[in-house]
N, CA and C atoms as a LAMMPS dump frame, in Angstrom:
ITEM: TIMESTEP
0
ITEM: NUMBER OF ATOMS
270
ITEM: BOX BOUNDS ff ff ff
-5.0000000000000000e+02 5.0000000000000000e+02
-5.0000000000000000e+02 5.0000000000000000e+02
-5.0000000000000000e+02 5.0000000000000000e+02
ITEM: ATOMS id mol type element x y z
1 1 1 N 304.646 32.922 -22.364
2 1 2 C 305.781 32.952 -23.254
3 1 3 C 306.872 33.804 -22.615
4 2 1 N 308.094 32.899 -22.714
5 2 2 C 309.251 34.188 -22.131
6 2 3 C 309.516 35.157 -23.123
7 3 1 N 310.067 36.417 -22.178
8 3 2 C 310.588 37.722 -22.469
9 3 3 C 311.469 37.488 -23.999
10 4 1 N 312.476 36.5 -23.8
11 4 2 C 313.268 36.263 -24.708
12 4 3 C 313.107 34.661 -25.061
13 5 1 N 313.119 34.213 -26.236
14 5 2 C 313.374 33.109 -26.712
15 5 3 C 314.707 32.395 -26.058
16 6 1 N 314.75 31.025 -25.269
17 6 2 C 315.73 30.763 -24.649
18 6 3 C 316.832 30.37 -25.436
19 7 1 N 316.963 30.039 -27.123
20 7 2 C 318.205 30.488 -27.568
21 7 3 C 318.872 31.959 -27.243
22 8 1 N 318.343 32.418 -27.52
23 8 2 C 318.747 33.901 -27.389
24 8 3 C 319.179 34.45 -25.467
25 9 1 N 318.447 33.764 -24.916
26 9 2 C 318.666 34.002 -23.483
27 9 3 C 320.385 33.906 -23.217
28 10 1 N 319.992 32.631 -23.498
29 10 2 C 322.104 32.144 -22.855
30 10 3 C 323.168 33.137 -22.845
31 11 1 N 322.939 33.709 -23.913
32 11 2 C 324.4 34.803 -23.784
33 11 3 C 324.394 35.959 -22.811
34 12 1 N 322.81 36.186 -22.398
35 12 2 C 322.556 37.205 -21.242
36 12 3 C 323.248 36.254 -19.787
37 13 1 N 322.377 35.331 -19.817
38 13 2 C 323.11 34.413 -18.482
39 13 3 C 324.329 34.362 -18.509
40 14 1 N 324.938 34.329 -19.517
41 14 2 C 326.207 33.617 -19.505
42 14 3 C 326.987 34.976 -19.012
43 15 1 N 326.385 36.337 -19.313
44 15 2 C 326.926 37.58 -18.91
45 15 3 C 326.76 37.737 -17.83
46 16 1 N 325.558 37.278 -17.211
47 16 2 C 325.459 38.027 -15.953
48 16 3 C 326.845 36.757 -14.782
49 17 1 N 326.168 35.754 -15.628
50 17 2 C 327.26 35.19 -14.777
51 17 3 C 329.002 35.019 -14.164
52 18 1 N 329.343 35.489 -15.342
53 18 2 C 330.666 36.359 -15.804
54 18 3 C 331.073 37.565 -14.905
55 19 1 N 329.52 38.683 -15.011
56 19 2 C 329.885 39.751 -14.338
57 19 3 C 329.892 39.315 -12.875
58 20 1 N 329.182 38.652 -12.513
59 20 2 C 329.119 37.926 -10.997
60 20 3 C 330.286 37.26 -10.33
61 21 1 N 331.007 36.263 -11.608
62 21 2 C 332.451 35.831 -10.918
63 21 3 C 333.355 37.256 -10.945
64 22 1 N 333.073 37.991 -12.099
65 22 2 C 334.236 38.984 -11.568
66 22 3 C 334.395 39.7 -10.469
67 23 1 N 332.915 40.322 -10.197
68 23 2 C 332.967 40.844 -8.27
69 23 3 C 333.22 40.154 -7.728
70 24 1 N 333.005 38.734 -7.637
71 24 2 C 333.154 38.13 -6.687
72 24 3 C 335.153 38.072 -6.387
73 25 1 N 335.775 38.059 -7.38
74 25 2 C 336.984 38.1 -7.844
75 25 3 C 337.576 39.002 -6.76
76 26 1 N 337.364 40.065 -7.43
77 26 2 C 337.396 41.657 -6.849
78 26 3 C 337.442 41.498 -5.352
79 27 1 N 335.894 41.219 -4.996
80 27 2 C 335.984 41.172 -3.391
81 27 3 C 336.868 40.301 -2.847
82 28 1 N 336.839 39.239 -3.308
83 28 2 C 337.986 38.277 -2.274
84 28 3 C 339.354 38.55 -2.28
85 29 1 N 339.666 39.547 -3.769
86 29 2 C 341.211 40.281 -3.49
87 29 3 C 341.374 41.03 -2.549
88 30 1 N 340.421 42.221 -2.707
89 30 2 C 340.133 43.254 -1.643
90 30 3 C 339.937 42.648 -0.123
91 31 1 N 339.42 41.637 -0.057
92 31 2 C 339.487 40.893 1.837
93 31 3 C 341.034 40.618 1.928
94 32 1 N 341.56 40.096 0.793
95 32 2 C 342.516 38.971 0.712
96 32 3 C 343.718 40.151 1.23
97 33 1 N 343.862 41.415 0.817
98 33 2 C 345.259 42.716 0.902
99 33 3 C 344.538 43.124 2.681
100 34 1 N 343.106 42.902 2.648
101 34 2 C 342.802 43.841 4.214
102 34 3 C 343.7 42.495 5.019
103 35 1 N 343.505 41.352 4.965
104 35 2 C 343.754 40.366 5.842
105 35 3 C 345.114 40.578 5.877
106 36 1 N 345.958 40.811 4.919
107 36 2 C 347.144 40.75 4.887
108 36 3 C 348.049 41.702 5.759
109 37 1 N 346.964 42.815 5.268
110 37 2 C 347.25 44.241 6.345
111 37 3 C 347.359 44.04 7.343
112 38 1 N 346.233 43.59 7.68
113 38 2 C 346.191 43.527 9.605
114 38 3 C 347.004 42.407 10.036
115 39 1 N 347.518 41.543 9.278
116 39 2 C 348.429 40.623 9.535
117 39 3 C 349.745 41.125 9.874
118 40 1 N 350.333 41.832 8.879
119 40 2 C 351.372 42.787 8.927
120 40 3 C 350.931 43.472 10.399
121 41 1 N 350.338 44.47 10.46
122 41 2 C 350.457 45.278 11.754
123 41 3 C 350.004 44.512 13.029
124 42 1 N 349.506 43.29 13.139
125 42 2 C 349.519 42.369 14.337
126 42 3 C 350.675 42.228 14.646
127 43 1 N 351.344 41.553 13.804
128 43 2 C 353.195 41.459 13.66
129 43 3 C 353.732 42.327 14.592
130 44 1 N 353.345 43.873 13.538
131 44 2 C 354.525 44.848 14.461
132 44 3 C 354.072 45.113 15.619
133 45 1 N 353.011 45.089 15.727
134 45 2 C 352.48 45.129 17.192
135 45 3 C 352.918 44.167 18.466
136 46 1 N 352.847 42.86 17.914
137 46 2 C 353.395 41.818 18.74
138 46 3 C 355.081 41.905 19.018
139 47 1 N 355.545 42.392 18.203
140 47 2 C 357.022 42.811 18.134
141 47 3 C 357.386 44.172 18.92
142 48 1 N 356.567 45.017 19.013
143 48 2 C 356.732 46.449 19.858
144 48 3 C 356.237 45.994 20.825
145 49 1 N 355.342 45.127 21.583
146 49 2 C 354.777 44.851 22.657
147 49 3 C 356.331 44.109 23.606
148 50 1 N 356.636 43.048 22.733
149 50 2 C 357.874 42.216 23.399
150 50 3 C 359.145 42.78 23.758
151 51 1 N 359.045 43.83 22.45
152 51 2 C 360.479 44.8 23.284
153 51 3 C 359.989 45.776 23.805
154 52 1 N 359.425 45.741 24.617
155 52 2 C 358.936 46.865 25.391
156 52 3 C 359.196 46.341 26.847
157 53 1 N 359.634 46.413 28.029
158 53 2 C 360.154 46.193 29.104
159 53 3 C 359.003 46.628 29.92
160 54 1 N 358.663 45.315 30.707
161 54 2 C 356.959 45.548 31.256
162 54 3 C 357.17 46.179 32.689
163 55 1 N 356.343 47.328 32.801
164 55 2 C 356.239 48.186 33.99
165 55 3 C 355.15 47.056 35.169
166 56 1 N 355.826 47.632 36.312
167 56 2 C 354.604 47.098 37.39
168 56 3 C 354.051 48.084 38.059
169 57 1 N 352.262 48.085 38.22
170 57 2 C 351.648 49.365 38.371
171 57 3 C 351.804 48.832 40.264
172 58 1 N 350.805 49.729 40.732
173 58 2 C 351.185 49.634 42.64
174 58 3 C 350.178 47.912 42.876
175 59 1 N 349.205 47.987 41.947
176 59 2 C 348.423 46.613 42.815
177 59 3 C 349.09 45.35 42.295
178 60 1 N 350.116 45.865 41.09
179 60 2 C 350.713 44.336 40.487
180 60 3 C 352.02 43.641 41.429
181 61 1 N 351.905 43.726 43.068
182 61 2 C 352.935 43.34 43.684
183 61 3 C 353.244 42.134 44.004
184 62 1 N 354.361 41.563 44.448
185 62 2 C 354.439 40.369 44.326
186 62 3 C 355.296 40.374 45.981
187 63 1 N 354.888 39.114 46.402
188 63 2 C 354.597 38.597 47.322
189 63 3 C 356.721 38.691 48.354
190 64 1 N 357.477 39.193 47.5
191 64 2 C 358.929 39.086 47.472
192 64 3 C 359.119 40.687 47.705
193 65 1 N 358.276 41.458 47.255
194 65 2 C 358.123 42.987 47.641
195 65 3 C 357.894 43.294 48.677
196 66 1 N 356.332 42.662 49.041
197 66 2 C 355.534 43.306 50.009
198 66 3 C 355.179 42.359 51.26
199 67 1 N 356.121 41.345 51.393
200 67 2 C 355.962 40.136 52.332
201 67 3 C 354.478 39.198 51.939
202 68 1 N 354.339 38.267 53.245
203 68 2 C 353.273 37.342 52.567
204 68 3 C 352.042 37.905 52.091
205 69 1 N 351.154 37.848 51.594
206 69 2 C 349.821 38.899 51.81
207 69 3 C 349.191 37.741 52.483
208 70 1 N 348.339 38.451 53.551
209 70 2 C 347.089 37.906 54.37
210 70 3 C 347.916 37.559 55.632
211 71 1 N 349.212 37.461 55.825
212 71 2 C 349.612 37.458 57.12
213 71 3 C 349.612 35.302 56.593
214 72 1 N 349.375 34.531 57.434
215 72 2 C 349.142 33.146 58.1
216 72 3 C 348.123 32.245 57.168
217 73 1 N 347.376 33.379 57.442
218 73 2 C 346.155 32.918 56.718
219 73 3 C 345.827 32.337 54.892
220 74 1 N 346.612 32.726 54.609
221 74 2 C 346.934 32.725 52.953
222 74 3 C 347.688 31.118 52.979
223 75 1 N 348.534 30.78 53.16
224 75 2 C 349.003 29.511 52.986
225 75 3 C 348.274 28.495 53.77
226 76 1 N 347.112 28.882 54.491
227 76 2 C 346.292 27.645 55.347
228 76 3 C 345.828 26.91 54.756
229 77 1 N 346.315 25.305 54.631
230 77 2 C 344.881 24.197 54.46
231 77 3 C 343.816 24.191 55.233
232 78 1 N 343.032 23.958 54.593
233 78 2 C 342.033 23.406 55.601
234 78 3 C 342.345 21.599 55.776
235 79 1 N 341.989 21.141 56.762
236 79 2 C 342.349 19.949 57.96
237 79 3 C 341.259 19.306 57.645
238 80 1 N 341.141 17.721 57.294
239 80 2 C 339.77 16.681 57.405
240 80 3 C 339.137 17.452 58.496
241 81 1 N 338.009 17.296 57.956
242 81 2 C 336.377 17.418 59.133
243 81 3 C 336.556 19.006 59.649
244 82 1 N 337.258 20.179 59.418
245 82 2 C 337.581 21.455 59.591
246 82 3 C 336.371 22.28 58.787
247 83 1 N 335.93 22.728 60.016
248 83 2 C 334.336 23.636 58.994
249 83 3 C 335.232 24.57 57.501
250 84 1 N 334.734 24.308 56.471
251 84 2 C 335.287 25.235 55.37
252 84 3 C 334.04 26.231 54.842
253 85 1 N 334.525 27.607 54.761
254 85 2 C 333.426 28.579 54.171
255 85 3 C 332.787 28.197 52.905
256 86 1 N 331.2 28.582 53.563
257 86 2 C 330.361 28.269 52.374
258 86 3 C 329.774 29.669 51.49
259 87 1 N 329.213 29.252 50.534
260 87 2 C 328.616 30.585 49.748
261 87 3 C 327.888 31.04 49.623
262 88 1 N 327.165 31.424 50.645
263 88 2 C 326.161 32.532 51.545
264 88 3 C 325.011 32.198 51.979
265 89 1 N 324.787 31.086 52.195
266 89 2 C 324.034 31.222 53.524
267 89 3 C 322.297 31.501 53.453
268 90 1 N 321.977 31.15 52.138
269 90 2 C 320.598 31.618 52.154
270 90 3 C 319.644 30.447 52.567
C-alpha cells in the first residue's frame, strides 16, 4: 500500500514539480546574464586588441628586413627525378 493515497498524492507531485521548473528557471537566467557577460567583455577585448598597434618581437622578421633567409636555398624547387629529402632513414 502507498505512503499516501494517490488522490491525495497529486498535489505533492504537482509541487515538487513546480519547485523543479522554478530552479530550473533560475539556473538558465543565471547562465543566460554569465553568457551575456562574457559576451560583453569578449567584445571589449576584441576591440582593445584591434586598436592596439601590433609590435614585432626579434624572431617575427620578415624577409624585407633581414634579406632572403637561407641564402639560395629557400626559393629552390626541386627538378623531375632530383633526389628530395626523406624522413629519417630508419
Amino acid at each position: 500500500m502507498p505512503a499516501l493515497p494517490l488522490g491525495e498524492a497529486g498535489k505533492y507531485v504537482a509541487a515538487a514539480y513546480i519547485v523543479f521548473l522554478v530552479l530550473l528557471a533560475v539556473y538558465v537566467a543565471i547562465m543566460a546574464a554569465k553568457i551575456a557577460r562574457i559576451d560583453r567583455e569578449l567584445g571589449e577585448l576584441a576591440d582593445l586588441a584591434e586598436s592596439r598597434e601590433p609590435t614585432r618581437t626579434p624572431s617575427a622578421r620578415t624577409r624585407e628586413q633581414h634579406g632572403k633567409a637561407g641564402g639560395e636555398a629557400a626559393g629552390k624547387v626541386f627538378e623531375a627525378g632530383a633526389e628530395q629529402p626523406t624522413g629519417g632513414g630508419l
